[in-house]
Structures are given as C-alpha cells and as structure tokens.
N, C-alpha and C positions, 0 to 999 in steps of 0.2 A: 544467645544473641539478642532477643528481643527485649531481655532487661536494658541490655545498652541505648535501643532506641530510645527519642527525646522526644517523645509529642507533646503538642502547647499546650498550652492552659485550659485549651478543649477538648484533650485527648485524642488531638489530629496529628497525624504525617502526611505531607505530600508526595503522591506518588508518580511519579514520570513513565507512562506506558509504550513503552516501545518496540515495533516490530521485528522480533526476532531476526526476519531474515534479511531485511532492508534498512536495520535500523532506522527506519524510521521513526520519529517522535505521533504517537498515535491521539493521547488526550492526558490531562495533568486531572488526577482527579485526588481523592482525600481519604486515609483509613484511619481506622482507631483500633486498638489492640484485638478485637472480636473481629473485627474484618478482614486484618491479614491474619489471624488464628485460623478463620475459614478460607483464605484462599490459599492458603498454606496445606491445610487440612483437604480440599475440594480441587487444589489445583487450576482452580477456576479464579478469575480477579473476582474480590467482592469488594463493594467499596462504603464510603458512611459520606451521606445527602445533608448537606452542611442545610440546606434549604429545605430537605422536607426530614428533616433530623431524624433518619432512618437508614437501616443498612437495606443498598442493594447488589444484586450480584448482575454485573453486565453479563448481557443476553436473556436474562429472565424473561423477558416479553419478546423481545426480537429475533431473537434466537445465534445473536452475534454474541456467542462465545467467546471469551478469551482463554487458552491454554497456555497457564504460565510455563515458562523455560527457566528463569531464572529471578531473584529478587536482590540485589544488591543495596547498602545502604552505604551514604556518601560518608566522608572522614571525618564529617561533627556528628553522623550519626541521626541527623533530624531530616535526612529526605532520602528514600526511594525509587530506585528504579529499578520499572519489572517489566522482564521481556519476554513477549505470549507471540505465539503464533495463535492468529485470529478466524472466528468462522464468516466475518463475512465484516462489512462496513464499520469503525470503529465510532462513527460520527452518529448521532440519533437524525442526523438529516439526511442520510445515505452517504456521505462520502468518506473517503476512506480512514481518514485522519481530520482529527477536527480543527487541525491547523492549515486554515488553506486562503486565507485573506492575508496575503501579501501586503504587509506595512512597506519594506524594504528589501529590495535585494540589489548587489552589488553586481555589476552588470560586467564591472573592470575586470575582476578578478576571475570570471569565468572566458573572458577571453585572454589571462595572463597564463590561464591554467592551458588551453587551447595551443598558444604559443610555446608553453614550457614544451607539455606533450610533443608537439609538431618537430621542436630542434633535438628532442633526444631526454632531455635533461630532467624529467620525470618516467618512471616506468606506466606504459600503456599495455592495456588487456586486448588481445586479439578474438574477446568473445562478440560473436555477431547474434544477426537475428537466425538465421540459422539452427544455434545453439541454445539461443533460448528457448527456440521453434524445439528442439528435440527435448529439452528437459520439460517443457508442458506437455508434450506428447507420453512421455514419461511417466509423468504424474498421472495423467488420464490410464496410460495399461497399469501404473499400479500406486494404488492410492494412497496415500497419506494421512493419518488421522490429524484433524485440524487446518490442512491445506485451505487456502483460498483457493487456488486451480480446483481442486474434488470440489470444493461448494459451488465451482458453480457449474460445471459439469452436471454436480448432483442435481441443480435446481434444472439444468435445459437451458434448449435455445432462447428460450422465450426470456432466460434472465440472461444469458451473456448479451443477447442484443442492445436489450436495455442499457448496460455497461455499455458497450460503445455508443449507443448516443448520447448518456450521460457524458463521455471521456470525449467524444466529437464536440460537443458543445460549451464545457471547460476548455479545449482548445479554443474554441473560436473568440471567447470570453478572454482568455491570458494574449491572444495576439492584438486584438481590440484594444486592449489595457496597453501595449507594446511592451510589454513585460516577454524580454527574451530570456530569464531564468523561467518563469512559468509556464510559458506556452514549451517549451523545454521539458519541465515535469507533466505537462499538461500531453505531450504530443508520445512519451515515455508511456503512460498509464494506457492511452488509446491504443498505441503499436503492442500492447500485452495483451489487452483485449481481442483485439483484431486477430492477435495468433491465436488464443483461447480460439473462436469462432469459426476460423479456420481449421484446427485439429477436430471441431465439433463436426463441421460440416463435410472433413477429408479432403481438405483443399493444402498441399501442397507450396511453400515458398516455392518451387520450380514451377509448380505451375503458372503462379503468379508473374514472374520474372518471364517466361514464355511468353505468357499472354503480353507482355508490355513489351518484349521484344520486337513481338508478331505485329503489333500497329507502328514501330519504331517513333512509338510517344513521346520522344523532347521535340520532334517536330511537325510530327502529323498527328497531335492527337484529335481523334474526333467522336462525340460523346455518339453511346447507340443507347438508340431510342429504345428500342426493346429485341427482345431475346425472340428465336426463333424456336 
C-alpha cells in the first residue's frame, strides 16, 4: 500500500490526526516515507518538520503521545488520515486540539438540528451526565493504556484542577465572543473535567443535585462565604 501513496515533490503526505474516540480533528501535520515507516513500525505518530527539515515523533519532549488506531489514505491516495488515542494535549500550547480559533460557525443549523431533534424527526441519544459520570469512573477502577481519563488521574489533583480552569476560562472567552457553537464546545470540555475531579475527589452527581436541591437554588441561591 505504501507504493501507491503520492507524495509531492518533497517527499511529503499530509496527514489529518484525529481523535479516535471523538473524532475530533486534532492537528494536520506532514510525513515522508521514513516517517510513517516509523509510525507504522513504533505505533506511535512520527512526523517530518517541513521548518526545521527533521523528523519528529510527537510526545518526544512532552510526553503527549500519540497511539495510533488506524491510518487510512483518501481515493487519490495523496492524504492521510490517522486516528491515535492521545496521552495528553495534542496542541504544543496545551490545548487539546490545535484547531480552536473559530473563523466561522453556523449558528442556524445548530438550532435546526435542535428543532429536528425536538419534533422527532432525527434520532436523539438518551446518554446523560450520569453515564458519562460512570464510564469515567470506569476508567479510573480500570485503566486503559493511552486513555486521557488515566493521564490525568495518573498526573493528580493538581493537573485535573488545572484543566478546569483552563476549560472555565475558554468558557468564559467563547461566551465573550457570543459564539453559541463554542461556548457550547467550550462548556462540553469543562462539564468532562468537572466529572474527572469529581470521581478524584468521590463526589457523587447525587451528591451534587442534593446539595442544589437543599438551598432550592433557581430562587434562593445565596453564595457561602466559607465552609465550616
């Protein structure tokens, strides 16, 4: 299969990195025959530094791993896409995907999608927090090689915190913006953290939903000053 690949004049393919389990679009970066021969070989992405005309293997410094899952090549054969479950941050600035400056998003169609959903006429998933709540929980009694949940488990409190106030502060940034797709992805990312820190700490969704019960907070919320 690799005869049939088409790299340019530089001996590049573009590669499309995508997150296995969210497909998510993670970073577009560049190989040449020695580079997927090693990430083929290492299972690990390796890629070739169009700028510093060198092969590297993402996570070599960082320790953000990629484990590829699959590598597919498009119908002319001249681009790539590989999908890794990740050990940690795919972005060298920390975030998770290095796609996160919104040019454009269609604001219509997330509320035509809403409306479809609403009348019937699209099928909707009855997964709540709940259930996500128990498949992180999940992950933590039994772990997963390459998991994001284990990495950060493995790293501590001290790095899930960090994720949410990095994920609090992209919220606050996409609703600023009034950007109702982002603060959307933005408010998604922070509510996964938030369980992560929760499962860390043994805090319970019921617990939670109690406690907001117990001050009947849409009308009497009132902030406490401190804990006794």
């Amino acid at each position: 299969m690799l005869d049939k690949l088409k790299f340019d004049k530089y001996g590049l393919i573009p590669a499309v990195v995508q997150d296995f389990y969210t497909k998510e679009v993670l970073t577009v970066a560049y190989m040449n025959r020695e580079s997927l021969e090693i990430t083929l070989k290492e299972k690990k992405t390796c890629f070739f530094s169009r700028s510093r005309q060198q092969l590297w293997r993402k996570g070599e410094t960082s320790g953000n791993y990629q484990h590829v899952v699959s590598i597919a090549a498009d119908c002319d054969c001249d681009a790539l896409t590989v999908q890794v479950i990740k050990d940690g941050p795919a972005c060298h600035l920390g975030t998770e995907s290095c796609f996160r400056n919104v040019l454009y998003a269609d604001e219509t169609a997330g509320k035509i999608k809403e409306e479809a959903a609403s009348s019937g006429n699209v099928e909707t998933t009855s997964f709540g927090i709940s259930d996500l709540y128990a498949l992180i929980a999940d992950r933590k009694a039994n772990p997963k090689a390459g998991s994001y949940t284990n990495y950060l488990f493995e790293k501590g409190r001290e790095k899930i915190l960090k994720k949410v106030g990095e994920e609090c502060t992209e919220t606050v940034i996409g609703a600023m913006k009034d950007s109702r797709e982002e603060t959307i992805f933005e408010i998604s990312d922070l509510t996964y953290h938030v369980l992560v820190l929760m499962i860390e700490m043994g805090i319970s969704v019921g617990d939670i939903l109690a406690q907001l019960e117990s001050r009947h907070v849409v009308d009497k919320k009132v902030k406490q000053e401190a804990l006794q």
